[in-house]
LUMZA-81218 format. One record per atom (N, C-alpha, C, O): x, y, z. Coordinates in steps of 0.001 Angstrom, whole numbers, plus 500000, padded with zeros to 6 digits. Each point is the difference from the previous one (the first is absolute). Layout:
// LUMZA-81218
XYZ/...
END
This chain:
// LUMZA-81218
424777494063215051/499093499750501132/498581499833499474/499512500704499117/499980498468501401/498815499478499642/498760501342500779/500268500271501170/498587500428498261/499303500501500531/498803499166500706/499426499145499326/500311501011501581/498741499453500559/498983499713499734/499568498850500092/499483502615499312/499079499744499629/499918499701498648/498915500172499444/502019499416499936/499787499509498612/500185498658500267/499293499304499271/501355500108501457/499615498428500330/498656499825500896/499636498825499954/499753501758500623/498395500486500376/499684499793498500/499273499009499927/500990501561498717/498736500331499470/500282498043498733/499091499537499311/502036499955500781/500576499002499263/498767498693500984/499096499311499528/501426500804501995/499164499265500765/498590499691499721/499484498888500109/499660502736499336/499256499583499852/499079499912498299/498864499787499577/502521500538499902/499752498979498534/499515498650500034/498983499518499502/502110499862501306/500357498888500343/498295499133500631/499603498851499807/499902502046500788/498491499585500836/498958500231499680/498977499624500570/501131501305498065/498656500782499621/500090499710498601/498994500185499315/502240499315500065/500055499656498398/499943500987498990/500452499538498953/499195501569500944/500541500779498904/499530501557500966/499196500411500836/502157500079498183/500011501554500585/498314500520499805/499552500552501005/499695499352498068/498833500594500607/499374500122501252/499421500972500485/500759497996499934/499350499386501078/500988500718501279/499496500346501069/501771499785498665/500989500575501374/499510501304499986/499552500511501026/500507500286497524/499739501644500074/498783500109500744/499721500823500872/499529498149498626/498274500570501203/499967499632501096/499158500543500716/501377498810499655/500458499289501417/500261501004500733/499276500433500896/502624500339498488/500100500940500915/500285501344499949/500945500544500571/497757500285498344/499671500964499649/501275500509498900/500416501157500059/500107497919499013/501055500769498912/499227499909498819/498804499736499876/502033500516499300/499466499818498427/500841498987499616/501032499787500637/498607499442498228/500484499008500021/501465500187499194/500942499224500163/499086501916498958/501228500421499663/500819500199501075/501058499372499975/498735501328500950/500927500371501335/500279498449500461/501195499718500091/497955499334500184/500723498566500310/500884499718499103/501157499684500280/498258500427498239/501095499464499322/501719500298499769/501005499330499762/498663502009500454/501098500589500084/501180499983501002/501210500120499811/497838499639501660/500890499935500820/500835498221500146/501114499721500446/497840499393498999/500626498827500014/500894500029498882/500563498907499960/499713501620499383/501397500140498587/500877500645501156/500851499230500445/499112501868500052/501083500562500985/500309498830501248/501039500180500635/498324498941499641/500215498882500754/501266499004499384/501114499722500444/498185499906498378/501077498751499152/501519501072499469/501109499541499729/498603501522500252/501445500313499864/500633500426501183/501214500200500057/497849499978501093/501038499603501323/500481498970500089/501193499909500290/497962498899499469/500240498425500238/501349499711498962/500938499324500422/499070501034498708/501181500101498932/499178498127499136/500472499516498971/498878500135501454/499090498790499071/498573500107499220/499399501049500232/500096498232499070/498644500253499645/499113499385501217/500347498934500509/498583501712499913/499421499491501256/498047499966499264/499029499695500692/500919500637498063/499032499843499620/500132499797498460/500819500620499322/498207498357500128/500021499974498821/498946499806499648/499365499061500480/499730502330497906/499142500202499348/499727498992498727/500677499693499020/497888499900501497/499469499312499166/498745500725499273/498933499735500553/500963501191498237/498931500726499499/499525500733501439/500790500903500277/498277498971500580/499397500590500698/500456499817500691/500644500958500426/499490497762500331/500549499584501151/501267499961500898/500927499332499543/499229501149501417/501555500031500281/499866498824501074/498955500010500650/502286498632499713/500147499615500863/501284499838500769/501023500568499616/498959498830501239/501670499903500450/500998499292500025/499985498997500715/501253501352498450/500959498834500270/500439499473501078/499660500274501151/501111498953498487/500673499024500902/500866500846501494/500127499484501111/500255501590498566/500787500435500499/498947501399500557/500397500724500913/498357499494498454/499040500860500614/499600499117501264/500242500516501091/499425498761498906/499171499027501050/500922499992501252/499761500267501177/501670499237498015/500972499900501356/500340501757500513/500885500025500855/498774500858498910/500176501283500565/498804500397500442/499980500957500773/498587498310498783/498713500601501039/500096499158501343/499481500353501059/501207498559498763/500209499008501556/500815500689500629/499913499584501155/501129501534498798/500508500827501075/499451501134500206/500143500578501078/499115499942497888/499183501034499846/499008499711501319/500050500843500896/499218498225499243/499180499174501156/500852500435500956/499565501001500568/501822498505499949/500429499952500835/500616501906500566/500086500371501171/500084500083498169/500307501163499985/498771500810500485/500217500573501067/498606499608498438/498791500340500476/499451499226501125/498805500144500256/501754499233500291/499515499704501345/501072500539500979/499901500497501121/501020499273498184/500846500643500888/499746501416500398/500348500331501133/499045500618498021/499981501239499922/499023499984501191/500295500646501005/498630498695498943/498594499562500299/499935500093501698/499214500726500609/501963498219500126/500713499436500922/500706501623500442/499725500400501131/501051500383498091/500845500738500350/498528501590500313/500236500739500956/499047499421498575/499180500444500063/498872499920501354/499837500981500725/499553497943499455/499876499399501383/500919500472501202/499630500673500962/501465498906498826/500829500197501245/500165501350500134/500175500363501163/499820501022497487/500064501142500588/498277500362500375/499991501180500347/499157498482499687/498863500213500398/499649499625501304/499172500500500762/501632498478499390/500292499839501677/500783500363500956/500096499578501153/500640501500498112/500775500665500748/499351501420500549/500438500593500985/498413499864498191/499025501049500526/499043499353500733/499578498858500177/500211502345500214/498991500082501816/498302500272499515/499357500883499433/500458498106501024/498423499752499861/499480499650498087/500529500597499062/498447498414500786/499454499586498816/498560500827499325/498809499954500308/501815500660498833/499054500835499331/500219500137498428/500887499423499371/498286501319500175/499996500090498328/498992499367499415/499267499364500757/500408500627497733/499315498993499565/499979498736499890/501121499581500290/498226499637499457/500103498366500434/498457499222498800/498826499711500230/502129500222498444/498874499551499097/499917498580499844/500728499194499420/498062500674501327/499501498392499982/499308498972498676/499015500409499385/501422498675500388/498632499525499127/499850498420500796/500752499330500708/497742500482498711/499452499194500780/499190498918498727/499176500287499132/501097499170501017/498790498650499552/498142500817500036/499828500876500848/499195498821498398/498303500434500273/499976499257501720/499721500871500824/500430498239499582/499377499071500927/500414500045501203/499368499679501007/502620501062498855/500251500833500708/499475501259500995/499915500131501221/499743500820497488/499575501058500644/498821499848500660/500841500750500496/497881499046500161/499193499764500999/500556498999501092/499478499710501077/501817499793498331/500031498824500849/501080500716501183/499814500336501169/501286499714498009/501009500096501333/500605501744499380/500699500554500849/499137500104498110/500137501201500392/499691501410500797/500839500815500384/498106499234499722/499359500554500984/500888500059501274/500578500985500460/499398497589500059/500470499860501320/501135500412500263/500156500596501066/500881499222498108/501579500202499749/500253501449499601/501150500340500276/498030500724499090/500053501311500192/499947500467501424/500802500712500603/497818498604499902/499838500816501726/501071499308500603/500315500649500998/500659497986498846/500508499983500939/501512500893499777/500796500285500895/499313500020497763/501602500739499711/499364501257500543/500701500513500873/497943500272498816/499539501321500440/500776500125501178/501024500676500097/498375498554500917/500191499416501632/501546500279500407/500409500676500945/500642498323497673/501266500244501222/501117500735498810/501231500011500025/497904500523499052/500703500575499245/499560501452499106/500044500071498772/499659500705501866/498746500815499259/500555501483499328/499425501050499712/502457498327500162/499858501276498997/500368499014498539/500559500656499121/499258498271500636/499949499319498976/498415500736499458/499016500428500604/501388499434497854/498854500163499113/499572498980498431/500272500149498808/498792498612502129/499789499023499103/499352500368498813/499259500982499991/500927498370499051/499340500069498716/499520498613499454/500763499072500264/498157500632499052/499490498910500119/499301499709498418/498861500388499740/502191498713499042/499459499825498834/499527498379500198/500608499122500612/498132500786498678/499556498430499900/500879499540498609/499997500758499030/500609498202500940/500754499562498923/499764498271500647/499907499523501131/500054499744497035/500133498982500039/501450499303500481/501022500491499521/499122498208501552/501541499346500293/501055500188498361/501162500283499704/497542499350499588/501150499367498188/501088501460500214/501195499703499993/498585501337500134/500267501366499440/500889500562501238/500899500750499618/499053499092501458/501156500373501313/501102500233500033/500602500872500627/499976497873498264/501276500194500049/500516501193499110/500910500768500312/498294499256498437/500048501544499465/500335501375500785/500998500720500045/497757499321500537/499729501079500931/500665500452500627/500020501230500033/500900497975500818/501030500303501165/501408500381498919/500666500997500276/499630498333498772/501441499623499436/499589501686499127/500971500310499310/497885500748500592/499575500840499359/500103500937500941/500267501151499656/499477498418502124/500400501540500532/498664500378500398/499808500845500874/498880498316498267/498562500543500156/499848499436501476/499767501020500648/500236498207499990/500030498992501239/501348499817500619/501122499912499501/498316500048502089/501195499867500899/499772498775500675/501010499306500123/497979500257500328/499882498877500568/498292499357499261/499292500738499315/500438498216500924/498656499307498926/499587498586500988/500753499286500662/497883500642499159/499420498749500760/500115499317498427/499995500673498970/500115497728501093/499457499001499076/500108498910500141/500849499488500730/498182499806498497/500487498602500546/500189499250499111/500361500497498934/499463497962501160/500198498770499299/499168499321500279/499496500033501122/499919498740497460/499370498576500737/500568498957499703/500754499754499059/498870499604501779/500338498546499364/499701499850498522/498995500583499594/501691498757499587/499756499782498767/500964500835498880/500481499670498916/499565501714501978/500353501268499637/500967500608500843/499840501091500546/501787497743499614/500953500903500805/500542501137499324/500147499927498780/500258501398502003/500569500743499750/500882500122498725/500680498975500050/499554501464499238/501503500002498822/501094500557500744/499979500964500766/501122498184498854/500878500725501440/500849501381498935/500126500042498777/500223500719502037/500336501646499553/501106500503501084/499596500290501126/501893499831498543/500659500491500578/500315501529500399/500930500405500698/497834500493498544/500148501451500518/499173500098500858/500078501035500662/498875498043499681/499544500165501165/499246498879501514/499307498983499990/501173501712500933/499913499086501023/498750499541500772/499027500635499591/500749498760501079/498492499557500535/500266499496501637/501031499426500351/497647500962500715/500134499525501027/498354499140500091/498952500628499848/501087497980500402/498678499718500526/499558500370500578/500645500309501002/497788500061498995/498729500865501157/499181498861500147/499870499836501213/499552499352498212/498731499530500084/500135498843499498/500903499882499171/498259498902501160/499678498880498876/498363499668500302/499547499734501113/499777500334497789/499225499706500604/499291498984498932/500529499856498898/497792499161501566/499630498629499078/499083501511499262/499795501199500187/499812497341498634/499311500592499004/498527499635500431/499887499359501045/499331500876498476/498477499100499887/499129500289498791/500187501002499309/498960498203500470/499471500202498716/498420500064500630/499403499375500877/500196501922498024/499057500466500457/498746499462499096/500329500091498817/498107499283501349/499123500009499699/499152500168500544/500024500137501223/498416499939497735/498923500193500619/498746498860500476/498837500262500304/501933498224499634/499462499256500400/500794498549500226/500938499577499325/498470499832501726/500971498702500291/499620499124498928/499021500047499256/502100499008500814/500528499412498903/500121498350500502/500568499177499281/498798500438502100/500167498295500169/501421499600500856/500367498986500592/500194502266499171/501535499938500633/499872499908501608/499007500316500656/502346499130499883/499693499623501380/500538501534500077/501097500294499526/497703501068501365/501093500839500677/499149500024501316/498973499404500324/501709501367500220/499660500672501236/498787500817500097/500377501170500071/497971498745499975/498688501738499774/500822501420500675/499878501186499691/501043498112501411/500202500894500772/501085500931499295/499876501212499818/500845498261499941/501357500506499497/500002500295498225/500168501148499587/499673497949499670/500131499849499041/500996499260500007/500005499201499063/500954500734501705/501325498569499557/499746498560499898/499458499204500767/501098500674498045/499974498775499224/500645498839501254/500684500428500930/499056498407498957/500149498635500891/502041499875499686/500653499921498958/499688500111502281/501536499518500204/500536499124498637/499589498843500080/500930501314499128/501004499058498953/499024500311499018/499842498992499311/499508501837500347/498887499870498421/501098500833499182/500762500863500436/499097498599498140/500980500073499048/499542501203499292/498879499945499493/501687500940500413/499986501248498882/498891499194498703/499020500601499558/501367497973499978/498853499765499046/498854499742501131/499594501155500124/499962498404500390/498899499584501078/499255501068499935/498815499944499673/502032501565500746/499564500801500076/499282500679498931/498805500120499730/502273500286499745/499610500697498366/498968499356499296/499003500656499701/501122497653499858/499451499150499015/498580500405499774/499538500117498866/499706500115502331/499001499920499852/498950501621498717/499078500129499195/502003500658501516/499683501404499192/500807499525498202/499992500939499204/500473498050500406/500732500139499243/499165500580498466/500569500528499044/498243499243501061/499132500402498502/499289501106500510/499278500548499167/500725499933501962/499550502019500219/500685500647499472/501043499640499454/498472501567500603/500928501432499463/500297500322501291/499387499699501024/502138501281498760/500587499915500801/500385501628499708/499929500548498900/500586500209502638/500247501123499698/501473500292500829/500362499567501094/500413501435497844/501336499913500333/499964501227500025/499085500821499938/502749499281500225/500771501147500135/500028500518498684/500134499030499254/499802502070500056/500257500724498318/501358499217499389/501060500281500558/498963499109498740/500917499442499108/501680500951499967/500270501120499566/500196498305500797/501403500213499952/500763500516501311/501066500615499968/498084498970501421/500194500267501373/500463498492500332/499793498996499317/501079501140502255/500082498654500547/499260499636500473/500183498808500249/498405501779500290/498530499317500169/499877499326498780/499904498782500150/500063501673498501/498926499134499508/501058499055499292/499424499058499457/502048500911500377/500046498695499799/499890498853501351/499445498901499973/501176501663501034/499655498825501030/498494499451499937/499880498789500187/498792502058499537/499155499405499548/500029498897499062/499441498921500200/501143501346498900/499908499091498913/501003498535500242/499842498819499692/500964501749500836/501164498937500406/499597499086500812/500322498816499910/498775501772501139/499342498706501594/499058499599499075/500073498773500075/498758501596498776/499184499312499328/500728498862498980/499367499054499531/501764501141500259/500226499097498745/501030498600501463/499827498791499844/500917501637501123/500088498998500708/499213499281500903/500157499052500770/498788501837498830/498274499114500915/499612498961498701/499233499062500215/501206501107498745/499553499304498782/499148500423498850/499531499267499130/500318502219501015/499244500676498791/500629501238499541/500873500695500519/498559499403498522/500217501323499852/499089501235500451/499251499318500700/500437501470499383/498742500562500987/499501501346498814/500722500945499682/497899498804499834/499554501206499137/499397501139501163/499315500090501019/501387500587498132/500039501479500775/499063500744499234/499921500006498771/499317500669502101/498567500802499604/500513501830500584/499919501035499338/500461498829501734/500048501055500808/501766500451500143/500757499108500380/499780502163499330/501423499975500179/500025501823500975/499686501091499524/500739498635501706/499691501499501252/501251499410500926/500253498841500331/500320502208499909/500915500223500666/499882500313501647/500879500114500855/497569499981499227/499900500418501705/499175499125500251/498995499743499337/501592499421502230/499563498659500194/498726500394500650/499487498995500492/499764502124499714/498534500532500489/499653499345498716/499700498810500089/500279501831498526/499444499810499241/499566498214499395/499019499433499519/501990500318500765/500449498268500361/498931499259500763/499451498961499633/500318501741501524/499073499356500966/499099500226499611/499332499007499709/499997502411500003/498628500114499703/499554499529498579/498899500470499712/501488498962499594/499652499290498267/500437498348500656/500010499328498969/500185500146501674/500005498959500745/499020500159500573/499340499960498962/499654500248502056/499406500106501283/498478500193498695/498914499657500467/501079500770498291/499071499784499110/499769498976498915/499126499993499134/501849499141501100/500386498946499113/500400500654498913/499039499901499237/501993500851500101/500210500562498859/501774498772500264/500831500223499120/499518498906501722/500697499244499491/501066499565501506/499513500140501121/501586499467498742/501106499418501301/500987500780499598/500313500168498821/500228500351502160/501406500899500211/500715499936500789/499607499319500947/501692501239499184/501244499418501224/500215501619500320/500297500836499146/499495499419502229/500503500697501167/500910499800501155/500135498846500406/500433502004500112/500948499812500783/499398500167501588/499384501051500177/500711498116500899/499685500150501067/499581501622500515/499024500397500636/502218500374498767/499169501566500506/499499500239499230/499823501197500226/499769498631498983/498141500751499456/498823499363500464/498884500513499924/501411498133500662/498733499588500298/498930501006501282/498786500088500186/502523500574500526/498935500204501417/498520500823499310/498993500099500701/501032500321498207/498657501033499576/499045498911499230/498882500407499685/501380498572500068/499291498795498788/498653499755500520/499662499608501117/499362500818497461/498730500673500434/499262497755500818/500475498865499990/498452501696500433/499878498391500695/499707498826498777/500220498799500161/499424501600499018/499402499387499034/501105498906499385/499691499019499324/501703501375501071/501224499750499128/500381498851500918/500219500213501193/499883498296498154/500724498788500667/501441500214500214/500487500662499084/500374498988501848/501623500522499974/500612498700499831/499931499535501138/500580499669498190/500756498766500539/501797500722499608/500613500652499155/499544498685502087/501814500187499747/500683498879499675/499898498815500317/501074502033498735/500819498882499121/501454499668500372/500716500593500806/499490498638498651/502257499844500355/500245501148499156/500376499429498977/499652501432500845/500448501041499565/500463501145500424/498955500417500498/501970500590499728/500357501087500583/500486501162499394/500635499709498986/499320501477501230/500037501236499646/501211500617501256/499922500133501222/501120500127497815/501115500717501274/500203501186499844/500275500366498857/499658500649502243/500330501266499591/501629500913500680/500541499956501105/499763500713497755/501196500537500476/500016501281500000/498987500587499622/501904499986500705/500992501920500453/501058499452498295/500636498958499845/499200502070499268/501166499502499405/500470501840499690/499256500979499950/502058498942499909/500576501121499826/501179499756499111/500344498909499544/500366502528500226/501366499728499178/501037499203500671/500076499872501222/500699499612497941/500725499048500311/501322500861500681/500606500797499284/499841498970502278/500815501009500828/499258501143500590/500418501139500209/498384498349500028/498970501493500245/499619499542501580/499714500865500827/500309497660499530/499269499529501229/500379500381500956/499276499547500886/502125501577499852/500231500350500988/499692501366499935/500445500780500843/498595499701497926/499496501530500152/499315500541500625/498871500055499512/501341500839502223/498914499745500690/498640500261499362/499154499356500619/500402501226498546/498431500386499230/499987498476500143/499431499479500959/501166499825498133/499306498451499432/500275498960501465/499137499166500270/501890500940500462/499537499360501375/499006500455500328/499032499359499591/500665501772501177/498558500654500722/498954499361498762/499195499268500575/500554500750498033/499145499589499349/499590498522500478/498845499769500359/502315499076499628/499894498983500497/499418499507501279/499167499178500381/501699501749500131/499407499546501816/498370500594500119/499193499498500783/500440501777498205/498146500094500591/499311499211499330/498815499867500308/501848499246498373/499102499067499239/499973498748500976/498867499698500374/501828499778499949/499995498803501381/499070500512500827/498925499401499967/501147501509500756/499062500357501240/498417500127499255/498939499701500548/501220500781498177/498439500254499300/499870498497499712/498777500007500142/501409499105499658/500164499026499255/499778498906501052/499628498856499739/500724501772501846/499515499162501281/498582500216500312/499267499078500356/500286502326499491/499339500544500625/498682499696499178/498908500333500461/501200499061498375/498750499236498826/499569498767500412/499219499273499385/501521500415502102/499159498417500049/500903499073499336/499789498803500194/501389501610498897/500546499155499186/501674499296500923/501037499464499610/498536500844501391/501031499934500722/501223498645500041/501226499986500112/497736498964499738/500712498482499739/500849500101498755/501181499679499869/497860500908499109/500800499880498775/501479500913499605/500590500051498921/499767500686502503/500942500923499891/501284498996499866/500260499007500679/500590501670498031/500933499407499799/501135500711501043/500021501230500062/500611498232500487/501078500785501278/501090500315498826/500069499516498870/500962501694501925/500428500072499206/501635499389499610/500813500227500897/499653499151498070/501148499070500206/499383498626499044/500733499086499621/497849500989500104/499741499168499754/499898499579499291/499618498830500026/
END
C-alpha cells in the first residue's frame, strides 16, 4: 500500500526540484525527505527517482505516479470538504494570502463581510506574491489566496490547484505629463481603437517603472513594451502601485496600474487606458471548492469586490 503522505512529499519533489527545497517547504530535514522517499520506491517496487551527484530527478515511472498522486490528493481534498459540510456552522482558522494591491483593495471588505455572516471563522491574512500560491496552499501554509494574471502573462496551468474568476479589470499607464495622444482631460481614456503601440510609442525612450524583477507585473511590463515596439529602460523597480503613481505624478518615468489603484492617483498623474487587463481570482486546493470556509471566502470576495465600484467588471460566476 502506497502511503499518502509520502506521495505528498514525491509531489512535491516533483514541483519544488530538489529535496532541499521540499524539507523547507514543509518543515523536515532533508534527510527525513530523503529517507522517506527510499521507503516510497520500495513500496512502488520501481525506481521512481534517479541521482545525479546532487541532484535527484524523476523517472519515467516517478512522473506517472505524481499524476495520481494529484489525483489522490484532491480526492482527499474533496473528501475533506464534504466532511466539513457535514458540521453545523463555519468556523476555525481561515489563512488567506493576497496579492500587495489586493489587500487595501478588496480585503478589508471581504473580512467585514465573512465577520457579518460568519463570525466564528478566524481569518488570517499573509501578503504573498501570485508566482508563489501554488506553493503555499499544496504546503498547508494557505487555504484559500487572491491572484491574478495579465495579459501577456497567462496563468501556468497547475493541476493541484483550482481557481474561480473575481474580477477583470483594464490596465492604464500612468504619467506625469501628456504626450500629444488623443485622450479624454476628463478621464484619461485613450480615443476608441488606439493601438497599444499608439499608446505606449510615445513613452518609448523614458524610464519606466515596474514591478521588482521576477513578478508577473514586471514581466507583463516588459512584454506590452516590447509588443508596443521597444524595449522599455527601467529606472524604478516597486511593487506598490501608490508608489507607481507617486514617481510618475513627478516625472521619475511611465508605469502600468490596474484600474483599482487608480481611485487614490495623486492629480498630477495623466491616466490613459490601455487594451490591456488584469484578472483576478479565489484560487484554492485542488477538491477544496465545496469547503464551506473557501465558499463563504468566495461569496464575501464578490460582494467586497461589488461594493468597490468594480461592479461591471464582476466576473459572474460559471464564467
Amino acid at each position: 500500500m502506497l502511503d499518502v503522505r509520502r506521495l505528498h512529499l514525491l509531489r512535491e519533489l516533483h514541483r519544488r526540484g530538489t529535496i532541499a527545497a521540499v524539507a523547507e517547504a514543509l518543515t523536515f530535514t532533508a534527510s527525513a525527505v530523503s529517507q522517506q522517499l527510499s521507503v516510497l520506491e520500495r513500496e512502488a517496487g520501481v525506481p521512481l527517482l534517479e541521482r545525479s551527484g546532487r541532484r535527484v530527478v524523476l523517472t519515467p515511472a516517478g512522473r506517472t505516479l505524481v499524476t495520481h498522486a494529484d489525483a489522490v490528493l484532491e480526492r482527499l481534498e474533496l473528501a475533506v470538504s464534504e466532511l466539513a459540510g457535514a458540521r453545523e456552522g463555519i468556523g476555525g482558522p481561515l489563512r488567506i494570502g493576497t496579492f500587495p494591491s489586493g489587500g487595501p483593495a478588496i480585503v478589508p471588505a471581504t473580512l467585514a463581510e465573512l465577520a457579518q455572516r460568519h463570525p466564528a471563522l478566524e481569518p488570517m491574512v499573509q501578503e504573498i506574491d501570485s508566482a508563489r500560491v501554488s506553493d503555499g496552499l499544496r504546503a498547508g501554509e494557505l487555504d484559500v489566496a487572491l491572484v491574478h494574471d495579465y495579459d501577456f502573462v497567462p496563468a501556468s496551468p497547475d493541476t493541484t490547484v483550482d481557481q474561480v474568476p473575481l474580477l477583470e479589470e483594464p490596465m492604464y499607464l500612468a504619467t506625469g505629463a501628456t504626450t500629444g495622444t488623443d485622450t479624454d482631460p476628463a478621464s484619461g481614456a485613450a480615443a476608441r481603437g488606439d493601438t497599444l503601440a499608439e499608446l505606449l510609442g510615445p513613452w518609448a525612450a523614458a524610464p519606466w517603472i515596474t514591478a521588482r524583477d521576477g513578478t508577473t507585473g514586471h514581466v507583463m511590463a516588459v512584454r506590452a513594451c516590447q509588443a508596443a515596439g521597444f524595449q522599455p529602460r527601467i529606472r524604478h523597480q516597486v511593487n506598490d502601485f501608490r508608489t507607481v503613481l507617486a514617481l510618475a505624478a513627478i516625472g521619475q518615468g511611465a508605469g502600468f496600474v490596474p484600474e483599482m489603484a487608480t481611485a487614490h492617483a495623486p492629480a498630477e498623474v495623466v491616466l490613459t487606458r490601455l487594451p490591456l487587463f488584469r484578472r483576478s481570482k479565489v484560487a484554492f486546493r485542488a477538491g477544496g471548492g465545496t469547503h464551506p470556509a473557501t465558499a463563504a471566502f468566495v461569496a464575501a470576495a464578490r460582494t467586497a469586490v461589488g461594493a468597490t465600484g468594480h461592479a461591471s467588471s464582476l466576473i459572474a460566476p460559471g464564467s
